[in-house]
C-alpha positions in Angstrom: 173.3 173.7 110.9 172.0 171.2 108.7 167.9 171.4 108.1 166.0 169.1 109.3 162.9 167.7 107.4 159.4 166.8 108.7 157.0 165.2 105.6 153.0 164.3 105.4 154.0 160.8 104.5 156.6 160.2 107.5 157.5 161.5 111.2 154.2 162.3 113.1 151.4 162.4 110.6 148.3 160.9 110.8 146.1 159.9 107.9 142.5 160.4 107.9 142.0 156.2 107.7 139.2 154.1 109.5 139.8 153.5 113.3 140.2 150.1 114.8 138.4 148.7 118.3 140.2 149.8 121.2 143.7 147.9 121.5 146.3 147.6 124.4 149.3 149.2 123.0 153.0 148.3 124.9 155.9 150.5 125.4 159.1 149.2 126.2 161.1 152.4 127.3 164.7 152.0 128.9 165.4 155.3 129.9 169.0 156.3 129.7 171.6 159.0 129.2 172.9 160.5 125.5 174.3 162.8 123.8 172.6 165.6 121.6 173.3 169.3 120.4 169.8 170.0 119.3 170.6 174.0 118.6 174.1 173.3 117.2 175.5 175.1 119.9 176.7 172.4 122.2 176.6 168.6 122.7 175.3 167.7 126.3 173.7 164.7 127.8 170.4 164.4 127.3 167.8 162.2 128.7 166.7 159.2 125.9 164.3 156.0 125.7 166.1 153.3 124.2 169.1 155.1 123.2 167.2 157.6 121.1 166.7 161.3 121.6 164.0 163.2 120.7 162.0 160.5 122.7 159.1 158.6 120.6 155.7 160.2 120.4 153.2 158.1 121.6 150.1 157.2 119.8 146.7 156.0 120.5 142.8 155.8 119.5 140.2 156.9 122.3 139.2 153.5 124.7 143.0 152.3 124.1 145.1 150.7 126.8 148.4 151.8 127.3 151.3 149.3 129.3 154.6 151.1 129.2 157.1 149.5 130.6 159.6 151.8 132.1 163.0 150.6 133.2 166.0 153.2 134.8 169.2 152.7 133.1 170.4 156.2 134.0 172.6 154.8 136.7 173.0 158.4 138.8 169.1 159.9 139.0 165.9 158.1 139.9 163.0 159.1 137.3 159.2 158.7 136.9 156.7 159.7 134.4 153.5 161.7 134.1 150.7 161.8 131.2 150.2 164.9 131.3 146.7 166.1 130.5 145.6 162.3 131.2 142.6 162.2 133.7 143.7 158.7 134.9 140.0 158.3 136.1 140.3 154.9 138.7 143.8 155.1 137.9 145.4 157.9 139.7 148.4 155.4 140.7 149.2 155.9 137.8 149.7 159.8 137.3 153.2 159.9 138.1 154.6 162.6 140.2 157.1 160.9 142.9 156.0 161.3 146.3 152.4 161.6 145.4 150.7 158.7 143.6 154.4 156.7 143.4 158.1 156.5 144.4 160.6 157.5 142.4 162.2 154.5 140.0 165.7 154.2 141.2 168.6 153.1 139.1 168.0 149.3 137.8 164.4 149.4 138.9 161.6 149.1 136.5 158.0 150.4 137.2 154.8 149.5 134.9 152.0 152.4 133.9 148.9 150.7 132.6 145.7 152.6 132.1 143.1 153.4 129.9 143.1 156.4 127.5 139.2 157.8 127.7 139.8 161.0 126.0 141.1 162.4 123.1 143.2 165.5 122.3 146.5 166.4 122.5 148.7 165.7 125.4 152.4 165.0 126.2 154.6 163.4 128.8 157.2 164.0 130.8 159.6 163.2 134.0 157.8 164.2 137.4 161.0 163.9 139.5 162.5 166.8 140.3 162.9 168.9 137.7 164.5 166.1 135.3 161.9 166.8 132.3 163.8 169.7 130.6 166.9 167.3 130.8 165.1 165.6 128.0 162.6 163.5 129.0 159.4 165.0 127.5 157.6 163.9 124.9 153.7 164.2 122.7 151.1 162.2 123.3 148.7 162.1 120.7 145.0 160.2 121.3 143.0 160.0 118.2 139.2 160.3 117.7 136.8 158.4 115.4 134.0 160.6 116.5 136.0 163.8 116.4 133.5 166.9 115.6 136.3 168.6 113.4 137.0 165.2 112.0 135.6 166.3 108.1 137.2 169.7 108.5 140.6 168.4 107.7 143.1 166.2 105.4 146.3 165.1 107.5 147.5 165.9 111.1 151.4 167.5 111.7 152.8 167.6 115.4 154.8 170.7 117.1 156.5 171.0 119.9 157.7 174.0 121.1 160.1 174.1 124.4 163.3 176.0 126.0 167.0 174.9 125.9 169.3 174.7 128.6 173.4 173.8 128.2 173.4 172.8 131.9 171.8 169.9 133.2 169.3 170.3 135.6 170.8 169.0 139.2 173.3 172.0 139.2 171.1 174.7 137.9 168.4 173.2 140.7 171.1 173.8 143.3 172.2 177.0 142.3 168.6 178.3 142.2 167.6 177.2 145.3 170.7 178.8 147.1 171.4 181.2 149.4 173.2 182.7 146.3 170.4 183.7 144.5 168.2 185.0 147.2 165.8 187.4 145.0 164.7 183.6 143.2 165.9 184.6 139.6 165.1 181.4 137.4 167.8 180.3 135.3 167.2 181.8 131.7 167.4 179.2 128.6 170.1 179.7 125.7 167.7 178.5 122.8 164.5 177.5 121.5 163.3 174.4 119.7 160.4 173.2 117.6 160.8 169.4 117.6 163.4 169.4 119.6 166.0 170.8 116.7 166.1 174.3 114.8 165.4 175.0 111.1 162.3 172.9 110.9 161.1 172.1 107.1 157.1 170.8 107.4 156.1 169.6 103.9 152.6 170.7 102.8 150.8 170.5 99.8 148.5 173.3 98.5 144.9 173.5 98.9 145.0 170.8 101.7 143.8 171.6 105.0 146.4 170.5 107.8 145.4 169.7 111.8 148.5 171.2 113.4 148.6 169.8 117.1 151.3 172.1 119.2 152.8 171.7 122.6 154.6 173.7 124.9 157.3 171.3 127.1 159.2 173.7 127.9 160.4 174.3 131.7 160.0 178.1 132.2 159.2 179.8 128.5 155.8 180.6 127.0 155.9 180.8 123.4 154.0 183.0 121.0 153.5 181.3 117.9 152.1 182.5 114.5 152.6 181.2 110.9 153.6 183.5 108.2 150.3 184.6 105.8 148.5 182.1 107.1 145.9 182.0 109.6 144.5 179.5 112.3 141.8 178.0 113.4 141.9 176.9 117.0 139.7 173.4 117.7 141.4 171.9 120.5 142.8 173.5 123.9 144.4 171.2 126.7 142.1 168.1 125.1 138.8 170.0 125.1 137.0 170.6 121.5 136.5 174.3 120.7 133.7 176.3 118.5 136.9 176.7 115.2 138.0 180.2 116.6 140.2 182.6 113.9 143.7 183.8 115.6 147.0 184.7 113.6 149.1 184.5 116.7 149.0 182.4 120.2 150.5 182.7 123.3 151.1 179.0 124.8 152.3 179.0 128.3 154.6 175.8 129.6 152.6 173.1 129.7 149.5 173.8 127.4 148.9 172.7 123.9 146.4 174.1 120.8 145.4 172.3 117.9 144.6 174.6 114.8 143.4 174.4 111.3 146.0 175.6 108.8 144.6 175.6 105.0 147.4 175.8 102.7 147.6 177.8 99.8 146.8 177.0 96.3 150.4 177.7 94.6 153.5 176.1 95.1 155.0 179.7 94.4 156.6 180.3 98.3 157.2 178.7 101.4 156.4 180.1 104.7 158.2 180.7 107.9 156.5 179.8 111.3 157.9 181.2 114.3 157.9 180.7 118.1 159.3 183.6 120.3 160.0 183.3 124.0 158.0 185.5 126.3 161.0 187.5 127.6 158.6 189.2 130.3 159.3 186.2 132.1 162.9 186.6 132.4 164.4 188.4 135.1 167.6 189.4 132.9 167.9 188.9 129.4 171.2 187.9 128.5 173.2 190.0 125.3 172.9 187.8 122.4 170.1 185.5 123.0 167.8 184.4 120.4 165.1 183.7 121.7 163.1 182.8 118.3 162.8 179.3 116.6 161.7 179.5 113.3 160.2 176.3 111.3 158.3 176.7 107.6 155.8 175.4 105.9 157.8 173.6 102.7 155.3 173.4 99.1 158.8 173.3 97.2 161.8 172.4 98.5 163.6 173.6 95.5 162.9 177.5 96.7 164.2 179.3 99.1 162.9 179.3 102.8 162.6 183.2 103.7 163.8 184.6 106.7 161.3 185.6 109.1 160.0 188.6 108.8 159.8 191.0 111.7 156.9 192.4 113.6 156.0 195.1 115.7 154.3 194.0 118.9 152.8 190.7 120.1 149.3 190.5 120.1 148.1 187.1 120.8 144.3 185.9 120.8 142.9 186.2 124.0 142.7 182.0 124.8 139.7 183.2 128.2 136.8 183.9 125.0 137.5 180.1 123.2 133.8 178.3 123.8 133.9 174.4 124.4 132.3 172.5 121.3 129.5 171.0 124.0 128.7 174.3 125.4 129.2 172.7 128.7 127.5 176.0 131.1 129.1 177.3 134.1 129.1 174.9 137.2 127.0 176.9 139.9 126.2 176.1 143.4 129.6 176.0 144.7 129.7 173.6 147.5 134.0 174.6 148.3 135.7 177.3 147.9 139.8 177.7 147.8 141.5 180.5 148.3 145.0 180.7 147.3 147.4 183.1 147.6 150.6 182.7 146.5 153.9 184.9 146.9 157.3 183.9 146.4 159.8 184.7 149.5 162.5 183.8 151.5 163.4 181.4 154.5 166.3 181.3 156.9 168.3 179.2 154.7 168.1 182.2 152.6 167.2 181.3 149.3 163.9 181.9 147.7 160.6 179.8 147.6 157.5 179.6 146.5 154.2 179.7 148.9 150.6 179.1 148.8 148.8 180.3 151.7 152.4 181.1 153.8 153.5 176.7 153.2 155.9 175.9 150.7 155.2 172.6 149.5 157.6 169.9 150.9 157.2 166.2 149.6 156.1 164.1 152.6 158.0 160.7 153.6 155.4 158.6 152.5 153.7 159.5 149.0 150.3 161.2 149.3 148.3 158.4 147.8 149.6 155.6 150.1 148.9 157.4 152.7 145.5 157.7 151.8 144.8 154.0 151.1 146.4 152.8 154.6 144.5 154.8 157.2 141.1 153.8 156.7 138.6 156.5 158.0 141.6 159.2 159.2 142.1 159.2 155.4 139.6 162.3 155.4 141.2 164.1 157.8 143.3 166.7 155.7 145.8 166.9 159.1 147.4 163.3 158.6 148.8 164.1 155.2 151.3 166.6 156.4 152.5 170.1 157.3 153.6 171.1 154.3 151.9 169.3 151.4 149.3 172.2 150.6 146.8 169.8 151.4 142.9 170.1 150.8 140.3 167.0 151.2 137.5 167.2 148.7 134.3 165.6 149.0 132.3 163.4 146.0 130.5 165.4 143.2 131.4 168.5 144.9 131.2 171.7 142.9 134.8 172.8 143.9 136.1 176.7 143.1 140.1 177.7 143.4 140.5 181.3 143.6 143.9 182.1 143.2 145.6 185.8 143.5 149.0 186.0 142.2 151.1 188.3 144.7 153.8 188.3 142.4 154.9 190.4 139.5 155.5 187.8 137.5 153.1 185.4 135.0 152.7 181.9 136.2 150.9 179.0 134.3 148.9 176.6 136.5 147.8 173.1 135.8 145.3 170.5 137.8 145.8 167.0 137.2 142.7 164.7 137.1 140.9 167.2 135.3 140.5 169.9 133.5 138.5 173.3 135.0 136.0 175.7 133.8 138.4 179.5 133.7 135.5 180.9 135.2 137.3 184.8 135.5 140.5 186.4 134.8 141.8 189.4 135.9 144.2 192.2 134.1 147.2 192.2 135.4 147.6 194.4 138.4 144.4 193.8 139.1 145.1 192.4 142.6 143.3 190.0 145.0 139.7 188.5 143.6 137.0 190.9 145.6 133.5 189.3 144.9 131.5 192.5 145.4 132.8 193.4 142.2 131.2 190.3 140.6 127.9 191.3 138.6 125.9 189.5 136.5 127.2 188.6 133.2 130.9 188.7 134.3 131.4 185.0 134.3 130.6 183.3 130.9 127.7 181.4 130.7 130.1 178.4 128.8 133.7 179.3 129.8 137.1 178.3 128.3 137.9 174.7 129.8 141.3 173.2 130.4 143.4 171.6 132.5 146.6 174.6 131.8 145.7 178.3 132.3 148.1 181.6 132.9 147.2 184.3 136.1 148.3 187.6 135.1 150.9 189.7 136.9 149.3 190.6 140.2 146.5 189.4 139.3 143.8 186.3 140.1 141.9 183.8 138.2 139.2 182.1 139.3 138.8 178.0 138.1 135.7 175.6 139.4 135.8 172.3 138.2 133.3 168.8 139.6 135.1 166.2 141.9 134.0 163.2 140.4 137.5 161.6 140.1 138.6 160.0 143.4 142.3 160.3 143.4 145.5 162.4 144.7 145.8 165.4 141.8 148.5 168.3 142.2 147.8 171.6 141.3 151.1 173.6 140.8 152.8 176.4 138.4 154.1 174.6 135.1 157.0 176.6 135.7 159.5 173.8 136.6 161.5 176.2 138.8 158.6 176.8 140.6 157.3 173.6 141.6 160.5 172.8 142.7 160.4 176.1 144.8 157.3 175.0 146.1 154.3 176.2 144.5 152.1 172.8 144.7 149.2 172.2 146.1 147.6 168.3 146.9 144.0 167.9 146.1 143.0 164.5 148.1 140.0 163.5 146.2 137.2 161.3 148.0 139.6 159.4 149.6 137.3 156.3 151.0 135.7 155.8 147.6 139.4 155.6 146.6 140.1 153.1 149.0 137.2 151.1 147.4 138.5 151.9 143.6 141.8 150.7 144.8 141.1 147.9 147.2 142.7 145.0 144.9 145.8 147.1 146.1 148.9 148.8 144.5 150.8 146.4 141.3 153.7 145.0 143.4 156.4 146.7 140.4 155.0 149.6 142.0 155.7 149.0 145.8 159.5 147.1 144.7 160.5 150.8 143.6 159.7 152.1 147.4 161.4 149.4 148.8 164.4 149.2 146.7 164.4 153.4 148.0 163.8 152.5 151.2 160.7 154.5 151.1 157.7 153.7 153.4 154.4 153.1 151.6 151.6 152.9 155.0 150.7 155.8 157.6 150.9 159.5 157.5 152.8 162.1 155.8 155.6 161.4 158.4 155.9 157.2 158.4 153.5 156.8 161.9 151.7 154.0 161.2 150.4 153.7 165.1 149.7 157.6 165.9 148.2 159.3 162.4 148.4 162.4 164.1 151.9 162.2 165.3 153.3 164.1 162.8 157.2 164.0 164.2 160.0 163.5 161.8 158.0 164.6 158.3 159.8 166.4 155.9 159.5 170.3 156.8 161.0 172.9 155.1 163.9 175.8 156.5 162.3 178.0 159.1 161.0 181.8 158.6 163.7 184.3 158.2 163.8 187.0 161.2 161.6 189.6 161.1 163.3 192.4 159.0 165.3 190.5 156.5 165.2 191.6 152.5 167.1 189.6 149.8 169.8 192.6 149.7 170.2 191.9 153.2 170.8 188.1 153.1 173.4 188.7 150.3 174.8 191.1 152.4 175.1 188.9 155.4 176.5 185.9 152.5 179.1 188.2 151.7 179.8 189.4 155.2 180.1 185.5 156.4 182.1 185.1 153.5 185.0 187.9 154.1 184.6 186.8 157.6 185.9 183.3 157.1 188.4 184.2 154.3 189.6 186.7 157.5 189.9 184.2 160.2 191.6 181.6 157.7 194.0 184.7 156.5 194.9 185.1 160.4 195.5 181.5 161.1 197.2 180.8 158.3 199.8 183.5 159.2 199.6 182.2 162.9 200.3 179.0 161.7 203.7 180.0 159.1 207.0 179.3 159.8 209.4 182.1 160.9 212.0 183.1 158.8 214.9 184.8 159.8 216.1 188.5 158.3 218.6 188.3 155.8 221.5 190.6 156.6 
């Protein structure tokens, strides 16, 4: 496979120059199908912006505006995106996940994101239609900051991305996941592992320089540990929050959340250095023979040596992300005005493949998107009962101190993200730990300035506990970053002061916005069901399979499969014999 170079002067490095005054930045992005083979083992389609895949990194200063203009040219799936990370604070129409704050863009339609960029870090974005992002369409998003408190500790800024692979595309794996064939919910395991997108990464540095290295996880399913040979980090930036500069040699970066580190180089140009990221194969129900589930880059001072293997090492042992302190020492909200409890399991329903629950509902996207419904029934837009039976859905009042206590009823890890905001990680458990008790909650055990961000992994039967102000009106998910996940169901719909909304928003939604419901056929006023006259008629919404009998284990639904199964190949073995012509005995 050919190596594939990444320089200080070039691709996704940024100078330490002046800033400019904020500017409105345009995007043009026709988003369309080509072909790549990004880990030399097979050419697939993958999802591009204007016939170019990896898709462009977009670039801002803090107080820019972004316009980017989206159209569809991929002819058989609708798309959407979502800034991941990106508050949108008075703009949550312009979050992006389909059936919440827009409809989906259908072929040939084009759909406008414009909003303002308040905060800086280190963000990415990515398709929130149903589970399109790992097809390709995922990208960094990098806001710049003149007034950055690490701003003198470094000379020049590289970009990572690390992500999963799959050869399929994702509409069949979708449908063969959520299938009565794979009733014990075993997610699809990727066949490789990328850093930009490609293998064999080459990073030129130069010695005795001091390099901002900004990495993000887009990956669908795979957290990554990440360490760079002989050298050492120091984490600044989590999820777009500013850290104390905390020492680790290795991460662990869960889909969806990012680090930015300090990497000083050494003084000699005597060696280069491999970086690695390694899959988390914990979270992988089977592994399959031969995978490979390490990507390994290096750091490049001559490009006339050799680039050394990796070497190998004996156990994982990431920093611990829960004791990172937020530069502004920002103290634990207290007084909590709301708590949330959610428990969430993963199980089956009559249809007999697996899902995803919080609180017994697996999320089902409601007929009209969450946020419409909101702006069009006036005062019933506080009443949590009009958005649906199956949206997860919680009403949150202004300024309230909210808490989400979440115990994970499930062997496996799972990273959750809030949009709108990031939240104080108040506590988390060990895995095994099961359900939160608060009797066992002393003084001390919460820090007094916790880890912020808006990403954040529950342990393995375990809980976490997350408290974060509502002082963003708007309609912000809360779901596993797994895609397979939210796609099983394991959302949840904050509706956040939804009158002050209606005031935020009363100019109404951009018309570009309301063309793509209409060219769907998708209803943009009343509840969760299309009832514009009775909001608490909820008749016709989307729902999802019924409860399976009482009873019923996985084994046994692929037991009853198999049984239907030999069944019908029975009866059609019978009939067809019924149905053959009679020949006579030879003699």
């Amino acid at each position: 496979m050919a190596t594939n170079n990444f320089t200080t002067s070039s691709f996704l490095l940024y100078s330490l120059v002046g800033f400019a005054h904020a500017s409105t930045i345009n995007h043009n992005f026709d988003v369309g199908w080509v072909y790549a083979n990004p880990d030399g083992l097979q050419n697939r389609p993958v999802i591009g912006i204007n016939g170019q895949w990896p898709i462009p990194t977009i670039t801002a200063d803090k107080g820019d505006r972004l316009i980017i203009n989206v159209t569809n040219s991929l002819h058989n799936e609708s798309t959407s995106l979502h800034f991941h990370g990106i508050y949108q604070n008075g703009s949550t129409h312009m979050d992006g996940p389909v059936a919440v704050t827009q409809c989906d863009i259908p072929p040939g339609s084009s759909f406008v994101y414009n909003f303002t960029v308040d905060q800086p870090g280190t963000y990415w974005y990515h398709s929130h239609s149903r589970g399109q992002y790992p097809d390709g369409l995922r990208g960094a998003l990098i806001i710049h900051d003149p007034e950055s408190p690490h701003k003198n500790l470094y000379d020049a800024e590289i970009v990572l991305t690390f992500s999963d692979w799959y050869h399929s595309l994702m509409n069949p794996l979708l449908n063969s996941f959520l299938s009565i064939s794979n009733p014990s919910g075993a997610e699809p395991v990727p066949q490789s592992s990328l850093v930009n997108e490609t293998r064999d990464l080459s990073v030129a540095v130069e010695p005795g320089k001091t390099y901002l290295v900004r990495m993000v996880n887009m990956g669908a399913f795979a957290a990554q540990y990440v360490w760079f040979e002989d050298h050492t980090m120091r984490i600044v930036e989590v999820d777009g929050i500013y850290t104390e500069p905390t020492e680790a040699s290795m991460i662990y970066m869960t889909a969806a959340q990012r680090y930015s580190v300090l990497i000083t180089t050494k003084n000699s140009t005597a060696g280069n250095f491999a970086f690695v990221g390694s899959m988390d194969q914990d979270l992988f129900d089977v592994v399959p023979d031969g995978l490979n589930p390490n990507v390994t880059g290096w750091l490049v001072y001559d490009s006339t040596k050799e680039k050394p293997a990796a070497k190998e090492i004996s156990e994982f042992a990431p920093f611990d992300d829960f004791t990172l302190v937020p530069q502004d020492s920002e103290p634990l909200l207290q007084h909590v005005d709301r708590s949330i409890t959610l428990d969430m399991k993963m199980d089956n329903l009559i249809d007999g493949a697996n899902y995803a629950f919080f609180n017994d509902k697996t999320y089902v996207a409601p007929k009209v998107p969450t946020l419409y419904t909101a702006l069009s029934t006036g005062a019933n837009a506080s009443n949590p009962e009009i958005y649906g039976s199956y949206t997860n859905q919680f009403v949150l009042s202004e300024n309230e101190v909210i808490e989400i206590i979440l115990n994970n009823n499930d062997p496996g890890k799972h990273p959750f993200h809030l949009h709108g905001h990031a939240f104080q990680v108040a506590y988390r458990s060990e895995e095994e730990a099961g359900p939160y008790d608060a009797s066992q909650i002393t003084d001390g055990t919460f820090p007094a300035s916790p880890m912020r961000r808006d990403t954040v992994l529950v342990n393995p039967n375990g809980n976490i506990v997350l408290r974060f102000r509502a002082n963003n009106p708007g309609i912000w998910l809360f779901h596993c970053h797994i895609e397979w996940h939210v796609a099983s169901g394991l959302v949840a719909t904050m509706i956040e002061s939804p009158l002050s909304l209606q005031k935020q928003l009363a100019d109404g939604i951009p018309e570009n916005h309301l063309d793509v419901c209409k060219s769907s056929r998708v209803p943009t006023a009343g509840n969760a069901a299309g009832n514009t006259v009775d909001l608490f008629d909820l008749a016709g919404e989307n729902k999802a399979p019924g409860p399976l009998p009482a009873g019923f284990t996985p084994r046994g639904i692929v037991a009853l499969v198999f049984s239907c199964v030999a069944a019908f190949v029975g009866v059609g073995v019978v009939a067809w014999y019924g149905v053959a012509p009679i020949k006579a005995k030879s003699v």
